[in-house]
TINU-526548 format. One record per residue (C-alpha): residue in one letter; x, y, z. Coordinates in Angstrom, 3 decimals. Example, Ala and Ser with C-alpha at 12.3 -4.5 7.8 and 13.67 -1.06 7.14 Angstrom:
<recs>
+------+----------+----------+----------+
| rest |        X |        Y |        Z |
+------+----------+----------+----------+
|    A |   12.300 |   -4.500 |    7.800 |
|    S |   13.670 |   -1.060 |    7.140 |
+------+----------+----------+----------+
</recs>
This chain:
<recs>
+------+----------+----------+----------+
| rest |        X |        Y |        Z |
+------+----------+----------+----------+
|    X |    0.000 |    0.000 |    0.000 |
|    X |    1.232 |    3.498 |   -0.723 |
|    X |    2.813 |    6.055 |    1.941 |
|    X |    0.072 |    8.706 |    0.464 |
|    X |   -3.080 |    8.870 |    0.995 |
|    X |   -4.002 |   10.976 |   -3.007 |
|    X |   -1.300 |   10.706 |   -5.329 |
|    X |   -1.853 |   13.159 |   -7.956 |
|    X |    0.420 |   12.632 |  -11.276 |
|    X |    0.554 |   14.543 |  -14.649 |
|    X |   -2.809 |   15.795 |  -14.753 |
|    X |   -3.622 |   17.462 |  -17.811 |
|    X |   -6.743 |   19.246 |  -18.925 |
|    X |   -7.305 |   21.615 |  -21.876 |
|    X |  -10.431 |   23.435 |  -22.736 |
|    X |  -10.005 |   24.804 |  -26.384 |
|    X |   -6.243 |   26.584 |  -26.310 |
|    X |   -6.494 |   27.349 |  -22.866 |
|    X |   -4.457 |   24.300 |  -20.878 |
|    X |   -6.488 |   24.798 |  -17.213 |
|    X |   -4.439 |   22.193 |  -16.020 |
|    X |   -0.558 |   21.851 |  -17.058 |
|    X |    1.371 |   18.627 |  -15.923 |
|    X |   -0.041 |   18.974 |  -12.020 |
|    X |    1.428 |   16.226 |   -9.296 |
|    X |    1.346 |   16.121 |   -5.873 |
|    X |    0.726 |   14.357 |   -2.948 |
|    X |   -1.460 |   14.489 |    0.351 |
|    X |   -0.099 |   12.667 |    3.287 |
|    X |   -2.110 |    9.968 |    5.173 |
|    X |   -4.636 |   12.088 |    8.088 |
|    X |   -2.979 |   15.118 |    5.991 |
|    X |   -4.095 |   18.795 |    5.458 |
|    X |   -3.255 |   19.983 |    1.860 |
|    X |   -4.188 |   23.811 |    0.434 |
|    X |   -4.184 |   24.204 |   -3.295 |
|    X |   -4.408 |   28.451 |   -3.809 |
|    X |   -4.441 |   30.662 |   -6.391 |
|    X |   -6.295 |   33.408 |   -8.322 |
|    X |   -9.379 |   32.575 |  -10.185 |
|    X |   -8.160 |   30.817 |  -13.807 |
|    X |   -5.143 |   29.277 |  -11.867 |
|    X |   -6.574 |   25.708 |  -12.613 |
|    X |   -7.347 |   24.692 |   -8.930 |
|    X |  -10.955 |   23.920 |   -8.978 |
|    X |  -10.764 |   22.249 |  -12.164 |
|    X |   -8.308 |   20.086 |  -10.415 |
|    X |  -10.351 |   18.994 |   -7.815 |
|    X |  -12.877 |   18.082 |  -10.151 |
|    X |  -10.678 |   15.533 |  -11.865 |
|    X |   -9.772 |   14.604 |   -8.649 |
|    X |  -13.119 |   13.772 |   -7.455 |
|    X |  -14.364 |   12.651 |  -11.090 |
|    X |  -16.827 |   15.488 |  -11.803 |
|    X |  -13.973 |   16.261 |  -15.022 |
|    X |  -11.879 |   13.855 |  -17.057 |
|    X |   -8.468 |   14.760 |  -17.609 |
|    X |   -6.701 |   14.086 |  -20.777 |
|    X |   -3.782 |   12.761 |  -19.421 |
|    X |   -2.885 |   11.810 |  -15.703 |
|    X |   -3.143 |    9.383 |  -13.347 |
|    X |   -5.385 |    9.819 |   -8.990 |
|    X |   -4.246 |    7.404 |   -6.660 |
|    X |   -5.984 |    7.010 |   -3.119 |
|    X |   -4.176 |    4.447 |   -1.509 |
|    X |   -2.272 |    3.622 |   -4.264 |
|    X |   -5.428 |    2.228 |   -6.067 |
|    X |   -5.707 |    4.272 |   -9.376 |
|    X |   -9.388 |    6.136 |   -9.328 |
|    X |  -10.575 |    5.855 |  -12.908 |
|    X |   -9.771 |    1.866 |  -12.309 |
|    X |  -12.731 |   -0.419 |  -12.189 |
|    X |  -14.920 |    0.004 |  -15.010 |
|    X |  -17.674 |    2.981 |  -14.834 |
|    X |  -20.977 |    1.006 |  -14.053 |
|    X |  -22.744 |    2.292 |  -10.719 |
|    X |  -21.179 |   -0.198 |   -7.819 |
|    X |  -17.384 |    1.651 |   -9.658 |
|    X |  -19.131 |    5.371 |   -9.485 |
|    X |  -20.482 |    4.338 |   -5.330 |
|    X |  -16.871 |    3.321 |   -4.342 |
|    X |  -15.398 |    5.952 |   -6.035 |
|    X |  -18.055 |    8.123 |   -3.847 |
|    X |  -16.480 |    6.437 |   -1.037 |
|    X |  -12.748 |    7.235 |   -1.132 |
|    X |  -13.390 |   11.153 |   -1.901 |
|    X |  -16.400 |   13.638 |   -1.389 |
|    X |  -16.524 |   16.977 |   -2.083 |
|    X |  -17.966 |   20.435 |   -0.038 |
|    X |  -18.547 |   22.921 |   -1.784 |
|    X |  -18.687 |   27.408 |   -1.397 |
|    X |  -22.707 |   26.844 |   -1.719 |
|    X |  -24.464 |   24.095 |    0.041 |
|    X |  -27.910 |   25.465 |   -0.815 |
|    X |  -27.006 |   24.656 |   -4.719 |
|    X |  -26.997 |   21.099 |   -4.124 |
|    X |  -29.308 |   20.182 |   -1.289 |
|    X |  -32.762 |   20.029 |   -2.556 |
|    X |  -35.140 |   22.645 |   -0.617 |
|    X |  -37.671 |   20.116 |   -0.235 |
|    X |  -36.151 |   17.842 |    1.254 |
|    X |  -35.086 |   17.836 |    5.198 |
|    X |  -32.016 |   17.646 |    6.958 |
|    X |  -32.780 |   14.187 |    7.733 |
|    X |  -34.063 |   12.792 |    4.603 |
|    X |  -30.836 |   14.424 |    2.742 |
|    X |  -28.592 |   12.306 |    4.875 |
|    X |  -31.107 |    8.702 |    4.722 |
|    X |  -31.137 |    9.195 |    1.580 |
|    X |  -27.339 |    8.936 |    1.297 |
|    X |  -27.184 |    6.627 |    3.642 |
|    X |  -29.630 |    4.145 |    2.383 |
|    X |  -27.422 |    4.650 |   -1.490 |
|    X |  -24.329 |    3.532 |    0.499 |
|    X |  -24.988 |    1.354 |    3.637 |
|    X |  -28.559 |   -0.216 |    3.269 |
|    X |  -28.516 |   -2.222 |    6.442 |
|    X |  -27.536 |   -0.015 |    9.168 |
|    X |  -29.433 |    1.727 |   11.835 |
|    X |  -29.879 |    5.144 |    9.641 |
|    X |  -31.730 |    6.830 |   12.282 |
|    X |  -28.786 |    6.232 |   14.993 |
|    X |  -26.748 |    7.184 |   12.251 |
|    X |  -28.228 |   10.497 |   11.546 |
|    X |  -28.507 |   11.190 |   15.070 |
|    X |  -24.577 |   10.677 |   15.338 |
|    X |  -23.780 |   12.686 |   12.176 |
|    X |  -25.700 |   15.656 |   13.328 |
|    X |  -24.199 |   15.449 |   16.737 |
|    X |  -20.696 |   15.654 |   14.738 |
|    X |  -21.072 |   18.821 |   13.115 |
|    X |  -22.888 |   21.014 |   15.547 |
|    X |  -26.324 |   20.934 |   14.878 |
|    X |  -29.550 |   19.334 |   17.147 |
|    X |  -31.906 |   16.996 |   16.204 |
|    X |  -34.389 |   20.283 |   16.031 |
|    X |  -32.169 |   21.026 |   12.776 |
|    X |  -33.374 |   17.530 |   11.594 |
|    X |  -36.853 |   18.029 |   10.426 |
|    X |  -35.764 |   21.552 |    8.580 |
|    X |  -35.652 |   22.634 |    5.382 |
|    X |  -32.350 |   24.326 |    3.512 |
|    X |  -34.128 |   27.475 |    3.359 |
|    X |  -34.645 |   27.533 |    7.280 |
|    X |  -31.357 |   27.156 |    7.984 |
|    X |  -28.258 |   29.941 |    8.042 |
|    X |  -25.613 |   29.676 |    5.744 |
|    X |  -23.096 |   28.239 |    8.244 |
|    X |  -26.125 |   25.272 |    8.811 |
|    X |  -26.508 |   24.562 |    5.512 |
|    X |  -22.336 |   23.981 |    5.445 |
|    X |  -22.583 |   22.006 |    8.242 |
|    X |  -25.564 |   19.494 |    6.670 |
|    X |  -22.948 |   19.328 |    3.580 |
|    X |  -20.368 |   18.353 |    5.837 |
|    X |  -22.385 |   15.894 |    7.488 |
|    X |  -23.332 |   14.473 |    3.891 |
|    X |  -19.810 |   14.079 |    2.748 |
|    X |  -18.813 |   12.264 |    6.064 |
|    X |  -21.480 |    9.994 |    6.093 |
|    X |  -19.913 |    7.591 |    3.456 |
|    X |  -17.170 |    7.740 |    5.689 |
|    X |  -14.350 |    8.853 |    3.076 |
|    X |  -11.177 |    8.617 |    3.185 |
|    X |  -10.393 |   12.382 |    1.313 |
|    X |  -12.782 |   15.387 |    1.685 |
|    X |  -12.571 |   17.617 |   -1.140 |
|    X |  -13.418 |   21.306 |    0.407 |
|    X |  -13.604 |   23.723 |   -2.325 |
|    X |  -13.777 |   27.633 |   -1.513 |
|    X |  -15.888 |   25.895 |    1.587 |
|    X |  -16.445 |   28.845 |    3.872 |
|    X |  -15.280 |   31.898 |    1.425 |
|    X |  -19.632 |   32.935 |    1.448 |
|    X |  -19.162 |   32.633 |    5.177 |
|    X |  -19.238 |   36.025 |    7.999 |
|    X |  -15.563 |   35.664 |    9.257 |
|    X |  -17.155 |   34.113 |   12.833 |
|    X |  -18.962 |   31.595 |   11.235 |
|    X |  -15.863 |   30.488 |    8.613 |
|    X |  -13.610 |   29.905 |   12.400 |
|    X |  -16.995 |   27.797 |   13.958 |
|    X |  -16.244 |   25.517 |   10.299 |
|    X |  -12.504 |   25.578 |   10.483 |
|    X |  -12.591 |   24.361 |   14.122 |
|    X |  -15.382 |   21.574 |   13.202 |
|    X |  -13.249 |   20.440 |   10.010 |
|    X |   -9.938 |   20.240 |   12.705 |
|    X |  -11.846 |   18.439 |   14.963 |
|    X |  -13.286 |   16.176 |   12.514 |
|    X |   -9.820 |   15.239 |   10.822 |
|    X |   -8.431 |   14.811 |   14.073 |
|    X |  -11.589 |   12.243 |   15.381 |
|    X |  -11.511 |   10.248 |   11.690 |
|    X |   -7.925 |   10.780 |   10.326 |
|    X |   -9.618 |   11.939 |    7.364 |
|    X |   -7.383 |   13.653 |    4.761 |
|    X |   -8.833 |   16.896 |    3.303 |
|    X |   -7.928 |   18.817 |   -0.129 |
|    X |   -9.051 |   23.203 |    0.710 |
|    X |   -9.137 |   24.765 |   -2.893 |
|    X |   -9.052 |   28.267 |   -1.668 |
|    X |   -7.744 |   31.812 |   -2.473 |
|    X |   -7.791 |   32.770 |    1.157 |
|    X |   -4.252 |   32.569 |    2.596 |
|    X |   -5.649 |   33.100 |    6.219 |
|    X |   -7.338 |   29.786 |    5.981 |
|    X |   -4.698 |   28.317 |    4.180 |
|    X |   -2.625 |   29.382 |    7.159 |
|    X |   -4.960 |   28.045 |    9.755 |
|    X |   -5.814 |   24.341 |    8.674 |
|    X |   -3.409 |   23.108 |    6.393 |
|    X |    0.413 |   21.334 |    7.199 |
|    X |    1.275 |   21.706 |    3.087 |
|    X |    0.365 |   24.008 |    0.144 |
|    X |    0.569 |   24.050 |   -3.259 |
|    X |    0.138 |   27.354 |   -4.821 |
|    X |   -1.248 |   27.402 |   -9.260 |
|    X |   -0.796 |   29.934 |  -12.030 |
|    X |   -2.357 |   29.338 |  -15.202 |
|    X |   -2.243 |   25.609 |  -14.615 |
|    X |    0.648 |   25.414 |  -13.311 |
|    X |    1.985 |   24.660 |  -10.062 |
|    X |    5.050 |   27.646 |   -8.895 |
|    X |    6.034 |   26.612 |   -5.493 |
|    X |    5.297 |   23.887 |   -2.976 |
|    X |    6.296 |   23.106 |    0.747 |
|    X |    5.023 |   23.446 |    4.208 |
|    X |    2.707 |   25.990 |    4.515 |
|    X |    4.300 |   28.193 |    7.478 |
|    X |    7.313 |   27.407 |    5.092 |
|    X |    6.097 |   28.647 |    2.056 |
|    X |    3.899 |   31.873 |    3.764 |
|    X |    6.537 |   32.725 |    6.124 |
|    X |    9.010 |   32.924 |    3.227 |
|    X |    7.939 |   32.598 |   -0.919 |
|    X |    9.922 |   31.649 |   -3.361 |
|    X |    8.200 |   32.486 |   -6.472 |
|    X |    7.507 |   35.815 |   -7.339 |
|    X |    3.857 |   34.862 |   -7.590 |
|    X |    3.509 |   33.559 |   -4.145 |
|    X |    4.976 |   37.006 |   -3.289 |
|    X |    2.236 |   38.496 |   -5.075 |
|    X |   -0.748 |   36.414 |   -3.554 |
|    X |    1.176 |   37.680 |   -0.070 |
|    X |    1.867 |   41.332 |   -0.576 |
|    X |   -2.147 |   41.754 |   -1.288 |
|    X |   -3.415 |   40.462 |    1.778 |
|    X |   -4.075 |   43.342 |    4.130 |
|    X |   -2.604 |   43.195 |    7.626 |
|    X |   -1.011 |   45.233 |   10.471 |
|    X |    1.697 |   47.614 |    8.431 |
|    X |    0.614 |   46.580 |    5.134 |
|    X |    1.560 |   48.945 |    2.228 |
|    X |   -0.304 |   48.478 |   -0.341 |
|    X |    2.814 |   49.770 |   -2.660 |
|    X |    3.872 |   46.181 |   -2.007 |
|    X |    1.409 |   44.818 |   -4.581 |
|    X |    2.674 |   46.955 |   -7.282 |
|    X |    6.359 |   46.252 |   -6.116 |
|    X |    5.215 |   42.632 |   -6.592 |
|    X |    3.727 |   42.449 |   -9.751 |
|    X |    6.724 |   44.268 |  -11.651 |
|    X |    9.011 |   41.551 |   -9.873 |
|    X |    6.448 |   39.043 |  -11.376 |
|    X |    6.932 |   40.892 |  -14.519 |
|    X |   10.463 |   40.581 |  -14.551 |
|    X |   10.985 |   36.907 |  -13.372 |
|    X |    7.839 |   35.912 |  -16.742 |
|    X |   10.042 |   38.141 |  -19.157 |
|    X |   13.796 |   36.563 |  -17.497 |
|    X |   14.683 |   40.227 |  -16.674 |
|    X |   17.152 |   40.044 |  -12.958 |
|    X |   15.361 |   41.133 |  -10.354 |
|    X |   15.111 |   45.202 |   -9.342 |
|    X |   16.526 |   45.900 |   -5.553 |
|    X |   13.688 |   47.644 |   -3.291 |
+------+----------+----------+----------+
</recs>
């Protein structure tokens, strides 16, 4: 069995002349915490969607526990194990959970697709009880709930097949800044309970910072520098990773940084030395 827990090699993807995703590999440790970040066109959500299977790249190879993902064949018992090994949260919850339908029925109704003979009602007790929310949040419909609910039921949706990789992409950037730290702490304290790996597909380098032990950071496709996060935000490389730094507001910031940043940019795309100060 492999060290990793995703093994990501070679990914390609291409939609007319633009390549979204250019030769992408990387790896996310067993019980691990991996950020992908980057500005919007830098290829990262399209990434997770091959990863997860909602895209097909045109050349590439997923692993999750060494076992190749598009392996198996593509009939319905391949498509529920697949289901198994990654799930995906996404920036919207309310996009994808029917508003007819109650808390409780969303997650039997996973339930019953993936484990037909258990107890689903002890189950949905339990799952509920995992992310923060009462069994008075079981009988209610999406639009009754807040926005940081409505995360919480997807959480509870993805963990309920009991996968080994969560996929969380832009997960709490429609969140108020309170209710994105109530989800951080939940998502630490679920990896930490399961030994669940997750995958955050984010632009926010704050909760990069806060949840992840490695990051990978994309330009047009691409990835430009990788390492351990407090590595890589404490001290970037690539003049990029600068960039996505210098425009983060904070205590002293100068905002002359960003423009100091993008002519370094500049410079390192065109092979021109780098300008002192």
């Amino acid at each position: 069995m492999s060290d990793f827990l995703l093994e990501v090699s070679g990914l390609t993807r291409t939609f007319g002349e633009v390549r979204a995703v250019d030769e992408v590999s990387f790896t996310l440790a067993k019980a691990g915490s991996l950020g992908i970040v980057g500005e919007s066109g830098s290829g990262k959500t399209t990434t997770a969607r091959i990863i997860v299977g909602l895209e097909r790249a045109e050349g590439g190879v997923v692993r999750v526990h060494g076992e190749e993902q598009s392996a198996g064949g593509r009939g319905r018992a391949a498509r529920l194990a697949r289901a198994r090994r990654i799930q995906m949260v996404f920036q919207d919850p309310y996009l994808s959970l029917d508003p007819r339908t109650s808390v409780q029925d969303v997650l039997r109704e996973t339930l019953k697709l993936h484990f037909p003979d258990i107890d689903h009602a002890s189950r949905i007790r339990e799952l509920l009880d995992r992310v923060g929310l009462g069994t008075r949040a079981a009988e209610a419909r999406p639009r009754e709930l807040s926005g940081g609910q409505r995360q919480r039921v997807a959480i509870a949706r993805a963990i309920a097949v009991e996968p080994a990789i969560l996929v969380l992409d832009e997960a709490v950037a429609a969140l108020d800044v309170s209710v994105q730290a109530q989800i951080l702490n939940l998502l630490a304290d679920i990896r930490e309970q399961t030994g669940i790996g997750y995958l955050f597909i984010t632009h926010d380098l704050g909760v990069v910072r806060c949840v992840t032990d490695d990051v990978i950071v994309m330009r047009r496709g691409r990835i430009v520098e990788a390492g351990r996060t407090a590595d890589v935000l404490t001290s970037p490389q690539h003049p990029y990773t600068q960039l996505l730094l210098a425009s983060v507001p904070r205590p002293g910031w100068d905002p002359k940084a960003i423009g100091q940043a993008r002519r370094a940019l500049a410079d390192a795309a065109e092979g021109r030395p780098a300008k002192a100060g």
